[in-house]
C-alpha positions in Angstrom: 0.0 0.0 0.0 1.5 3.2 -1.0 2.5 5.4 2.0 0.1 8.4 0.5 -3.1 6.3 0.4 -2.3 5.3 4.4 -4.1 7.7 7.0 -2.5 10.0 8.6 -3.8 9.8 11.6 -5.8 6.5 13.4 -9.3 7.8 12.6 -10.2 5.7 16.0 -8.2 8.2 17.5 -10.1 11.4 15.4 -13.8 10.0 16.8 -12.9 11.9 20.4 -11.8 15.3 18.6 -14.3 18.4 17.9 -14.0 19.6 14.2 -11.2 22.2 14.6 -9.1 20.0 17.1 -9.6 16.9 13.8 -8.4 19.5 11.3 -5.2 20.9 13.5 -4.3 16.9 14.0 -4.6 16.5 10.8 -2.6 19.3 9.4 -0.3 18.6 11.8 0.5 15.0 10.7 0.5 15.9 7.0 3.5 18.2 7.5 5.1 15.8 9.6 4.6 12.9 6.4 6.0 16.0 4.1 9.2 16.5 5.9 9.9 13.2 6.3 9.6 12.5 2.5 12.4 15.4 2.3 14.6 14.1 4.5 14.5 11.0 2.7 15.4 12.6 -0.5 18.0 14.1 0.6 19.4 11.0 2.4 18.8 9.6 -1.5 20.7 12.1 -3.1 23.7 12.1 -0.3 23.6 8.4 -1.0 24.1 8.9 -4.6 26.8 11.9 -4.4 29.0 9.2 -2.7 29.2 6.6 -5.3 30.0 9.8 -7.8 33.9 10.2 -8.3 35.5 12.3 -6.6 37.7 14.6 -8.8 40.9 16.3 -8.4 40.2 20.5 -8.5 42.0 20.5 -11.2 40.8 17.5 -13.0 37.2 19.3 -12.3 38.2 22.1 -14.1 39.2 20.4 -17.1 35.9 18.3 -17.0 33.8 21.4 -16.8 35.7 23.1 -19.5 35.5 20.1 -21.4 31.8 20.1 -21.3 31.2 23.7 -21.9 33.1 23.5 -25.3 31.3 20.2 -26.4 27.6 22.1 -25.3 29.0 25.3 -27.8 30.0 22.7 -30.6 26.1 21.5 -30.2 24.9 24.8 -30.3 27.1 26.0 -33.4 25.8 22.8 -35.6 22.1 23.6 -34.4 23.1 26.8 -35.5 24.5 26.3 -39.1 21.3 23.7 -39.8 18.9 26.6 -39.1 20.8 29.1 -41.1 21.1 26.2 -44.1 17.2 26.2 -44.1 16.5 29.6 -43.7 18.8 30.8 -46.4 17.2 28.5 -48.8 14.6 29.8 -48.4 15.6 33.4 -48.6 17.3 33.0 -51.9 14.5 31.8 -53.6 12.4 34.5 -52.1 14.6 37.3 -52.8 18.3 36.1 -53.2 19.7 37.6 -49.9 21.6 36.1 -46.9 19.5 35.6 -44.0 20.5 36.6 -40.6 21.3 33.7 -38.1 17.9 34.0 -36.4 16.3 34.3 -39.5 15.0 37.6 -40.3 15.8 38.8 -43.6 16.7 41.9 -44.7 14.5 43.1 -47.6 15.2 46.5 -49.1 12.6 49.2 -50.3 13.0 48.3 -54.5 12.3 44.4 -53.5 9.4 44.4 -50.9 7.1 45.1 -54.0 8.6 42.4 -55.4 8.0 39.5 -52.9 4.8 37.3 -53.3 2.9 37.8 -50.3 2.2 34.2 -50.0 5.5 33.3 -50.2 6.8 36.0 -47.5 3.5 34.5 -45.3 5.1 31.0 -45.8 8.7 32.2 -44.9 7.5 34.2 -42.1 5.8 30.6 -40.6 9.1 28.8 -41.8 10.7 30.9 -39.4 8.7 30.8 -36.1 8.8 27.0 -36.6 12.4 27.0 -36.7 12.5 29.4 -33.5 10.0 26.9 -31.6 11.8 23.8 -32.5 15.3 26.0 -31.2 13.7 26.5 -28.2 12.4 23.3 -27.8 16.0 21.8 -28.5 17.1 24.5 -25.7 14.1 23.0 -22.9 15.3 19.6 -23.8 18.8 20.0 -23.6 19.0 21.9 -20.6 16.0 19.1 -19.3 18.7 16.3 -20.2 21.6 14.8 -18.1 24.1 16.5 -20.6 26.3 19.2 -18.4 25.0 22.8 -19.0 27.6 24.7 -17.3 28.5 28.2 -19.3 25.6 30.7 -21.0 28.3 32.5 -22.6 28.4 33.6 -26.9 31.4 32.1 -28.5 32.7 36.1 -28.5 32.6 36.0 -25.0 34.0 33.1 -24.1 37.0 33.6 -26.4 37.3 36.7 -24.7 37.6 35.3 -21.4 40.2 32.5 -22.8 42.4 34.9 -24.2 42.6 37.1 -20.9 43.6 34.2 -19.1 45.5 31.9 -21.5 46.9 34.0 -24.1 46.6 34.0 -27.7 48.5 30.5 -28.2 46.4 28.9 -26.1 42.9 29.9 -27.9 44.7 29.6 -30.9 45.6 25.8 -30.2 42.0 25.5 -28.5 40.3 26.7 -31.4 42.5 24.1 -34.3 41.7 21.3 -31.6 38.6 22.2 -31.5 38.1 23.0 -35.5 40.0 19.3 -36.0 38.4 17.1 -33.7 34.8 19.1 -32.7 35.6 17.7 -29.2 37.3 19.1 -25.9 40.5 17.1 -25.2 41.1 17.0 -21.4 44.8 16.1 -22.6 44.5 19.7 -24.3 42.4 21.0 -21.6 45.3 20.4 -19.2 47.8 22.0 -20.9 45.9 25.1 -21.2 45.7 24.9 -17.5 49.1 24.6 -17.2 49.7 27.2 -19.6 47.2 29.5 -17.4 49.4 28.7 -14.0 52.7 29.7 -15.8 51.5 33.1 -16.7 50.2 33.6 -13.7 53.3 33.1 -11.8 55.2 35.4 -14.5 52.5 37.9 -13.4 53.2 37.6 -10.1 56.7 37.9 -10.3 56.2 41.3 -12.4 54.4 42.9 -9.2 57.2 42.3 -7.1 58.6 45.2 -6.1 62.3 45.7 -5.6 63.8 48.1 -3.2 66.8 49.3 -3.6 69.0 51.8 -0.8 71.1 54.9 -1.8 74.1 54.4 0.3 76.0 57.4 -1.2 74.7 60.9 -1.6 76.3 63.9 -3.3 77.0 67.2 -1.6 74.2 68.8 -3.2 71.6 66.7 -1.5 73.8 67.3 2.0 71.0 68.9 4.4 73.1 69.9 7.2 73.8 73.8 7.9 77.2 74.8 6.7 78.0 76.7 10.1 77.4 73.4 12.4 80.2 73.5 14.9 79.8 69.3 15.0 79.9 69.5 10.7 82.8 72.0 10.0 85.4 69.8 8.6 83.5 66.9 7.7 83.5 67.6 4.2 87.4 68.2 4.6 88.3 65.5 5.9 86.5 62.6 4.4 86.8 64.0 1.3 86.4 62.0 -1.9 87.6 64.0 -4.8 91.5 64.2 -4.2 92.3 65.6 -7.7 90.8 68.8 -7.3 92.9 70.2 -4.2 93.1 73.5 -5.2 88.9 73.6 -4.7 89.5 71.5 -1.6 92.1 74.2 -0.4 89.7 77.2 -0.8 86.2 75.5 0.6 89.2 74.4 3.8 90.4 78.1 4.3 86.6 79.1 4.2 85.0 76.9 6.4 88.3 77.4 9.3 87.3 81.2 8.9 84.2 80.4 9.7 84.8 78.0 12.9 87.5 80.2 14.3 84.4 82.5 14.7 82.1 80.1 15.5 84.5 79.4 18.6 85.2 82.9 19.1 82.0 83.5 20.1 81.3 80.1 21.6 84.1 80.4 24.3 82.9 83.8 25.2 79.3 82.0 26.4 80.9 78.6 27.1 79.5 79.1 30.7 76.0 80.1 31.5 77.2 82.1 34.4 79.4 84.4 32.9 77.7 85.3 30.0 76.4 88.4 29.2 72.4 89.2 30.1 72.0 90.3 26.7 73.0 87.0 25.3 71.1 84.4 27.7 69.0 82.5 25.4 66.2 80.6 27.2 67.9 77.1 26.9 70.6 78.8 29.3 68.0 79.6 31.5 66.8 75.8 31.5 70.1 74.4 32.4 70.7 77.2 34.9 67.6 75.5 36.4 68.6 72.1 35.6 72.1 73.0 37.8 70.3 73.9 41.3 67.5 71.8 40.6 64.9 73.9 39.9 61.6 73.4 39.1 58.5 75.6 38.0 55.2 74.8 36.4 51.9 77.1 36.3 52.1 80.9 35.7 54.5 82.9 33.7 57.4 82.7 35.5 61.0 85.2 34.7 64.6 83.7 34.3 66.3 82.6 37.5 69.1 85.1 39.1 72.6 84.5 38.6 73.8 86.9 41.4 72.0 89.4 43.4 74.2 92.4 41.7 72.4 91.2 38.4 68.8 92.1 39.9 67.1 95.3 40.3 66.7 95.2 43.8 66.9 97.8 46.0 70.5 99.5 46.8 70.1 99.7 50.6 69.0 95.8 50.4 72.1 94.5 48.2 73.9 96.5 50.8 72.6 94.4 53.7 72.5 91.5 51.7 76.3 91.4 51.1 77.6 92.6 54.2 75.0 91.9 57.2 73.8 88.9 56.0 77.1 88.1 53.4 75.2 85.9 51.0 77.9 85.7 48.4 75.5 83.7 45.8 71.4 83.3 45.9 70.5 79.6 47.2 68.5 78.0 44.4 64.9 79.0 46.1 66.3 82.7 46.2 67.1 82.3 42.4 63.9 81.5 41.5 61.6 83.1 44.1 62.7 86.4 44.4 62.5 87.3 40.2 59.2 86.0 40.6 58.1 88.3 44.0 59.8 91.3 42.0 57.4 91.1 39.1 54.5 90.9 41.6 53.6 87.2 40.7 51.6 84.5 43.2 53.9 82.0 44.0 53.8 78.8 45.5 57.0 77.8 46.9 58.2 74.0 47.9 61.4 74.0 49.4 63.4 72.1 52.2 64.1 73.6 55.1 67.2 75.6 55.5 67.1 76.5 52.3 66.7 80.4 52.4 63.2 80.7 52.3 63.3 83.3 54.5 65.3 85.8 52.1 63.5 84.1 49.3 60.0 86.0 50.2 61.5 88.7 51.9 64.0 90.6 49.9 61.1 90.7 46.8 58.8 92.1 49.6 61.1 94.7 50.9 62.1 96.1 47.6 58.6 96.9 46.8 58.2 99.0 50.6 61.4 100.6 49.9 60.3 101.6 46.3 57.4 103.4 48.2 57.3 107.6 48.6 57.4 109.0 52.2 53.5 109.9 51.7 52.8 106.6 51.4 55.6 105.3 54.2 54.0 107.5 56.6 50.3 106.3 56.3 51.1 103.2 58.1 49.5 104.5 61.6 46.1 104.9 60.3 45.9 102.7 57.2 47.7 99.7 58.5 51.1 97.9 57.4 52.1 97.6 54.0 53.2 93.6 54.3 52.6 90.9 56.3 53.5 87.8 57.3 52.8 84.5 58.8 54.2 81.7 60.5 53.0 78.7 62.9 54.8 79.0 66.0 56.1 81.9 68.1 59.6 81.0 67.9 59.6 80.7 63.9 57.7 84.4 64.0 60.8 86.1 65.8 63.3 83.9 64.1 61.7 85.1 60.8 61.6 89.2 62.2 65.0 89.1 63.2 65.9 87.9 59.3 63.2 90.9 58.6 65.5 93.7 60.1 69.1 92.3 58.9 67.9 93.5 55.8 66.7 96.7 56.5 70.2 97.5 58.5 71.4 100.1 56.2 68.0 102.1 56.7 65.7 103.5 59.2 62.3 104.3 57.7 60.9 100.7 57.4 60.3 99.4 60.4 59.2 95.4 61.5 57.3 93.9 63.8 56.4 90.6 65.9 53.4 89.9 66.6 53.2 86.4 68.5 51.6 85.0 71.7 53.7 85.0 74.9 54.2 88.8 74.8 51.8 91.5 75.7 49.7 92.1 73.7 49.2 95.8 75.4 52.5 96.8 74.6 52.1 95.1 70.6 49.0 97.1 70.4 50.7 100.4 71.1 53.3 99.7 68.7 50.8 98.6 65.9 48.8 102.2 66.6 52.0 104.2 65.9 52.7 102.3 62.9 54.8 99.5 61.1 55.2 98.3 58.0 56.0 94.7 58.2 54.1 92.7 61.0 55.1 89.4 61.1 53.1 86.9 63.6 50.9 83.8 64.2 48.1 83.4 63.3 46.3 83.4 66.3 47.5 86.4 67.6 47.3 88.2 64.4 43.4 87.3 64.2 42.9 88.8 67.9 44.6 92.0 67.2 42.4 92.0 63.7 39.3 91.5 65.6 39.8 94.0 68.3 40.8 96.8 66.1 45.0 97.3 67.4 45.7 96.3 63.5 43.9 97.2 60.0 44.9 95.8 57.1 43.7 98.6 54.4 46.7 99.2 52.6 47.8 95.8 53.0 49.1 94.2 49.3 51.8 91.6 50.4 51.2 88.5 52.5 53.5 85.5 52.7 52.0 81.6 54.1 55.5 80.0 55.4 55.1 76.5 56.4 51.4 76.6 55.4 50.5 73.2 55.9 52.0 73.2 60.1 49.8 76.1 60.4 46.9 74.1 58.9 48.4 71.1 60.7 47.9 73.6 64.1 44.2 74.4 63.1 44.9 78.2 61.8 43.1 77.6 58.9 40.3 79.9 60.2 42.2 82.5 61.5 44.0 82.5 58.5 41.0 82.4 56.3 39.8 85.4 58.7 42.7 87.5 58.1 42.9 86.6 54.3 39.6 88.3 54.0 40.1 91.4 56.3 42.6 92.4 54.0 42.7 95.8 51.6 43.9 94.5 48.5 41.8 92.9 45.8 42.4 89.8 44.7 43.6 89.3 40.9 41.3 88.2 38.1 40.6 84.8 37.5 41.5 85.5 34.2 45.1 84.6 33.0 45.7 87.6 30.4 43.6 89.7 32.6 45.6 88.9 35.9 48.8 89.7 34.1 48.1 93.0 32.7 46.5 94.0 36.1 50.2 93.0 37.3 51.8 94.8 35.1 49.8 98.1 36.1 51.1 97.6 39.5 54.7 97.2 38.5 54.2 100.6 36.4 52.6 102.6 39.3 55.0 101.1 41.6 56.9 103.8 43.9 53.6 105.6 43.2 50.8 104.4 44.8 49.8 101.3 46.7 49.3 98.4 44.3 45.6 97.7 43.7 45.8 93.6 43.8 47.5 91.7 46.3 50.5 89.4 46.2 50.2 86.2 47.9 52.9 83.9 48.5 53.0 80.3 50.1 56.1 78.4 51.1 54.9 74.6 52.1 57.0 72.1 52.1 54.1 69.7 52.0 50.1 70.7 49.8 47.7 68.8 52.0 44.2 69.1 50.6 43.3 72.3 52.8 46.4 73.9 51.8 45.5 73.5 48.2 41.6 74.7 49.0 43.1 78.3 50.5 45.4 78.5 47.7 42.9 78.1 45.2 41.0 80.6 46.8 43.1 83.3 47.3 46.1 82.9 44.6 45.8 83.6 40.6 47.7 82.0 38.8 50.6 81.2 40.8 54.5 80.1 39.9 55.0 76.8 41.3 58.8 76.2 42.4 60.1 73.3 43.6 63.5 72.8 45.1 65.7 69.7 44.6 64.9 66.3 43.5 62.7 63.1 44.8 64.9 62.1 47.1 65.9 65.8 48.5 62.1 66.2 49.7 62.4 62.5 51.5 65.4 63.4 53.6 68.0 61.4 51.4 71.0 63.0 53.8 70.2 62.3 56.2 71.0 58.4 58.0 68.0 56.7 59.5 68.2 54.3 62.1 64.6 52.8 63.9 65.4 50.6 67.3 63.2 48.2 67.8 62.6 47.9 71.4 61.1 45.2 73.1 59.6 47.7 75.9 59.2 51.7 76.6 61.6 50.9 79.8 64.7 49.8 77.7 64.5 53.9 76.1 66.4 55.5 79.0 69.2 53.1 79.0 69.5 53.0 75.1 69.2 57.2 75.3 72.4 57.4 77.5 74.2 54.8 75.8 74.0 56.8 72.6 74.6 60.0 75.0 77.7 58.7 75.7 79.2 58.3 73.2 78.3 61.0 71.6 81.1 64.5 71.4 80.1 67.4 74.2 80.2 69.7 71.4 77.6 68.0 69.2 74.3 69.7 68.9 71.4 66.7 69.6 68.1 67.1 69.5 65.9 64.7 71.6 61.7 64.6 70.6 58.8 63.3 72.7 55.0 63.1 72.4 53.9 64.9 75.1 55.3 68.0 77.0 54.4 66.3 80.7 57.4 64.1 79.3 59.8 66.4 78.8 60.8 67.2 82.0 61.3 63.5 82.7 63.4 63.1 79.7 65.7 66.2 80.1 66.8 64.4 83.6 67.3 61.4 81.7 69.9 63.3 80.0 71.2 64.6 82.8 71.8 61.0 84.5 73.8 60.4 80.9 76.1 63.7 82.2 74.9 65.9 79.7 73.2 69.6 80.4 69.7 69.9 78.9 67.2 72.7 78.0 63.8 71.6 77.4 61.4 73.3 75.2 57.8 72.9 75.3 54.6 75.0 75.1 54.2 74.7 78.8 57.1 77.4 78.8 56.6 80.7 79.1 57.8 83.0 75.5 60.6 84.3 78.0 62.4 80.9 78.8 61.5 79.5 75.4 63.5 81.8 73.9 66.1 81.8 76.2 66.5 78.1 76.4 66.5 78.3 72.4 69.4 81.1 72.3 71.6 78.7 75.2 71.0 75.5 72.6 72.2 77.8 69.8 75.5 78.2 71.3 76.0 74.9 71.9 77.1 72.2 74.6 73.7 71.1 75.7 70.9 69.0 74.6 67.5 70.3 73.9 64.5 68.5 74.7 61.7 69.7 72.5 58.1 68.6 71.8 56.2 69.1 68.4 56.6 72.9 68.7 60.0 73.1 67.7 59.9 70.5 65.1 58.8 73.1 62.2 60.3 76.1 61.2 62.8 76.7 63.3 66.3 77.5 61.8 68.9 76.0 64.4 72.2 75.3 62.5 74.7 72.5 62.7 72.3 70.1 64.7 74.3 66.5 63.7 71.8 64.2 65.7 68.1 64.1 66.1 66.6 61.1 68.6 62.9 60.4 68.3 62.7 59.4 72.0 58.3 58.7 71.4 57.9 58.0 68.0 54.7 60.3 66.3 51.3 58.9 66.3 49.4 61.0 64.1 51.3 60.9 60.9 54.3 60.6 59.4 55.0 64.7 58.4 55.9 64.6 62.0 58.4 62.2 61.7 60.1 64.0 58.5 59.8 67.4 60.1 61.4 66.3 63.2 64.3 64.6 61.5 64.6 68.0 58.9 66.0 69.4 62.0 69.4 67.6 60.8 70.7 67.3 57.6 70.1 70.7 56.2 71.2 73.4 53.4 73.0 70.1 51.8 75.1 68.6 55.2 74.7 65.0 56.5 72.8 64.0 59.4 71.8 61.1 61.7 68.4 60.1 63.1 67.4 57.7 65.4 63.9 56.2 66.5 63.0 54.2 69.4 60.4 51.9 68.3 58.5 49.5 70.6 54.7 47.4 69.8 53.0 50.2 71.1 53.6 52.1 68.0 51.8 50.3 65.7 49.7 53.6 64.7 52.9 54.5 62.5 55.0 51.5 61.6 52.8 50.7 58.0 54.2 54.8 57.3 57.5 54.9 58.5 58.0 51.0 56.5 56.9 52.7 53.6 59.0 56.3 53.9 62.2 54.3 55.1 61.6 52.0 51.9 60.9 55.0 49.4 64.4 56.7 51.1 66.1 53.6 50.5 66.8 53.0 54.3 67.5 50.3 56.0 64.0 48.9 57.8 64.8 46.6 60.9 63.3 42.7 60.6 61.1 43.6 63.5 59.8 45.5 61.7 59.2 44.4 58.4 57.8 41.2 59.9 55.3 43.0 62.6 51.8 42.7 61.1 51.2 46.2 61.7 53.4 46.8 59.0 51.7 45.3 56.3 48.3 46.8 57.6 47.5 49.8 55.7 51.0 50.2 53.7 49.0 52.0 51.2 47.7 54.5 53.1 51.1 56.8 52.9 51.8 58.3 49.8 54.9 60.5 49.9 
């Protein structure tokens, strides 16, 4: 029974269905029969494709050719029969050749001529022939005969002659005229034929490169005047006949490096040649020599000498025989051209480094620059500069600096404003008028607030060690006096801040400037740092001072004991005590001033005098316990207070007796206290497991200074804790 007569579905199984579920069964299984009678025609025809022969690609090719030119020999014979019949019976019509698809061409004179009966009978000879051609056409393309190419015989000559050359449809077209049949002998050797020319065509695009190893002078590109070039041509030479040319273009070019080193050795150095001639490369390695670095802000050429600036006579006066400066430190090269044009400037410098003159001698010159009108205003608009510092002792250190340089006159006059002192006797000074104040902030803000100081006229302030004052929680006070000040501030405008600086510079010795010059010295920017100096500087120079490892302390030797209690530190203290020289100056830090005391009789029992310093003293012995340390023989035992700022010279040892606990500035401003303006120095830290606050920091700074960190240590889990928190 044939498989399309059989059910499609059980119709016992189609009595339970409604109509529409009967016809969805049903349609269902009738595609289910379809697609199984195409799988297995397919399976059929896979069958048969594997019993077929499996050809070679290039036997295939030959094959198909083969059969495309037999099909064109089929059509051609097809095509000479039809023409046969259809020119017979054209001639005896009207005696012209017919086309090959039989229409005939009849001109005007003969188409009365032609019997209409026999035209009907040609016309009908010719639609038969063109139904039996296409009949022939159906059935061959019907049959199992390949019918592979569509192409004319124009065409497909064409396409054998772009691809095998003449020869090749020459000897294609004899075979084929010979023996009306494709060879596959023949058919290979056109292949063959085909691959060759191919390759020769693929040679022909290769491209060969070829170098030009040796140039003529005419195509020589380098300047005729180069120092490094002079005598090249001279000496290397090639044409040795022609020395009388060689002779002349020898004396020439020697004329012309003799002058070239004439002037060369006259600017050899970039410190002894003339201002006139400093080209800004100079000025780059200048900077490159001391270290200097600026970014932000247009910022002048670095000083070469103090004689070579325009500041003030009396100052260079004082400069070079109070103070004796014989050269500008490198923050005094860069800082003070920049103060002199009236420029913001951020400074970041080490300590010791000359800050001090750095900010004062620009601020100075522009006072002394000032008329007597203006000089003697002071008592009821207010000073003309001021100046702040964190502690007391930095203040006064910073005044006394203040009036070296106003030694050779007596019209400017400083003052200190500082806690400690009364504030009776500052007021009654402020009233009858200075020009520089220089204070803290704290006591500057109280004298603000109740009236002893005004700040109309005020155009110069100076931030040192900006970020211990913020450290110290002046940032109010400081924000407080920032904005009780006269002076406006600069536009935020670049171009608009300079030319407003350049006004001042042209009405200076005039008037008081209209804007106001602020000028930071940090040797850290903290985030609140940077948040008052966007605020209140435009536009600033940024300087920096000396390399990485200058800012980390790289002179100075580090040397962390780890103890295995706090009561071991008074007998490793006097240890180092004594062995120690009675002339060397040593430093000794603790946490907390109710210490001190305790650990200047440590010292003591070690047979060395101590001073102890601490803001638990009044400003009297401070100072006087400072001045006794200055001049040597004893050791001075200091809390945080004296670890910024202050500028003690030739201290050779500091001794963290209590490590810090809050961060590690601390510890690098307390060890600054050695090791500075470019001498050695020695620190030493008594660690025990109680200081596990700071040990992940001081790992990591000892590491980044390429110091040695103690096994303790680096294996004390508090270590690896929070390592990335310190980013130096």
């Amino acid at each position: 029974m044939n498989s399309a007569d059989e059910p499609l579905i059980d119709p016992a199984l189609l009595a339970s269905l409604t109509e529409s579920e009967r016809a969805e069964a049903l349609a269902a299984a009738a595609a289910a029969r379809r697609a199984e009678e195409r799988a297995a025609k397919r399976a059929a025809a896979a069958e048969q494709s594997s019993h077929d022969e499996k050809l070679s690609p290039e036997d295939e090719e030959a094959r198909a050719l083969a059969q495309a030119m037999e099909e064109k020999r089929r059509a051609r014979e097809r095509e000479r029969s039809f023409q046969a019949g259809s020119n017979d019976l054209a001639v005896k019509s009207i005696g012209n050749t017919a086309a090959a698809d039989g229409l005939v061409f009849v001109s005007k004179k003969q188409r009365g001529q032609i019997d209409p009966t026999t035209h009907a009978a040609s016309t009908a000879n010719n639609a038969d022939h063109k139904r039996e051609k296409r009949t022939n056409t159906s059935a061959a393309s019907s049959s199992n005969e390949p019918h592979e190419s569509h192409l004319t015989a124009s065409q497909l000559a064409s396409i054998k002659r772009a691809y095998l050359g003449d020869a090749a449809l020459e000897s294609t077209s004899s075979s084929a005229a010979n023996n009306n049949s494709g060879n596959p002998a023949d058919m290979s050797d056109a292949i063959s034929a085909r691959r060759k020319l191919q390759a020769e065509r693929a040679k022909r695009r290769v491209k060969k490169t070829t170098f030009k190893f040796e140039w003529g002078e005419e195509e020589d590109t380098f300047q005729e005047d180069d120092p490094l070039y002079l005598s090249s041509s001279q000496a290397f030479h090639k044409n040795n006949t022609a020395s009388s040319t060689r002779s002349n273009n020898t004396t020439t070019s020697l004329g012309k490096r003799k002058l070239h080193q004439d002037e060369t050795t006259s600017s050899s150095s970039v410190y002894t040649k003339p201002l006139s001639k400093m080209t800004p490369r100079d000025y780059r390695i200048l900077r490159e020599n001391y270290n200097i670095l600026v970014k932000g802000g247009k910022c002048p050429p670095p000083l070469r000498s103090f004689r070579e600036s325009s500041i003030h006579p009396l100052l260079l006066q004082a400069i070079e025989t109070k103070l004796q400066y014989k050269e500008p430190s490198p923050i005094q090269r860069q800082a003070i051209p920049i103060g002199m044009e009236r420029r913001d400037l951020i400074g970041i410098a080490e300590t010791g480094s000359g800050k001090t003159a750095a900010f004062g001698i620009p601020l100075l010159h522009h006072i002394l620059s000032f008329p007597p009108q203006i000089l003697d205003t002071v008592a009821e608009e207010g000073p003309l500069a001021l100046i702040m510092a964190p502690t007391r002792e930095l203040a006064l250190q910073i005044d006394v600096e203040i009036g070296k340089l106003l030694s050779r006159q007596h019209k400017v006059i400083s003052l200190a404003v500082v806690g400690g002192q009364s504030i009776t006797e500052q007021a009654s000074k402020l009233r009858s008028g200075v020009h520089v104040v220089v204070g803290t902030p704290g006591r500057i803000n109280d004298c603000v607030e109740m009236a002893y100081l005004v700040l109309n006229q005020c155009s110069y302030i100076v931030l040192d060690e900006a970020d211990r004052m913020i450290d110290l929680g002046f940032a109010p006070q400081i924000e407080q006096i920032l904005e009780a000040m006269g002076g406006k501030l600069k536009s935020e405008n670049e171009s608009e801040a300079y030319e407003q600086e350049r006004q001042d510079l042209e009405a200076q010795g005039k008037v008081v400037p209209r804007h106001r010059l602020t000028a930071m010295f940090s040797a850290t920017m903290p985030p609140e740092v940077e948040r008052i100096a966007k605020r209140y500087l435009r536009h600033p120079a940024v300087v920096t001072i000396g390399d990485q490892d200058s800012g980390k302390n790289a002179r100075i030797t580090q040397r962390v004991l780890f103890l295995s209690s706090a009561g071991q530190k008074e007998n490793t203290l006097k240890d180092i005590l004594r062995r120690s020289r009675p002339d060397e100056k040593i430093i000794v830090f603790v946490n907390e001033k109710k210490h001190a005391d305790g650990v200047g009789r440590m010292v003591e029992r070690a047979g060395r005098r101590s001073v102890v310093l601490h803001g638990g003293k009044t400003q009297e012995q401070r100072e006087e316990n400072l001045a006794i340390f200055r001049r040597g023989g004893v050791v001075l035992v200091a809390t945080d207070v004296a670890g910024r700022g202050l500028d003690i010279p030739d201290v050779q040892h500091v001794i963290n007796f209590d490590l810090p606990t809050r961060s590690i500035d601390n510890y690098c401003h307390r060890i600054g206290r050695t090791g500075r303006a470019g001498k050695e120095g020695l620190a030493t830290s008594f660690m025990t497991d109680e200081d596990e606050g700071i040990m992940a920091q001081l790992k990591t700074y000892l590491e980044s200074t390429k110091s040695v960190v103690p096994d303790r240590l680096a294996r004390h889990p508090a270590a690896s804790a929070g390592a990335g928190a310190f980013i130096r």
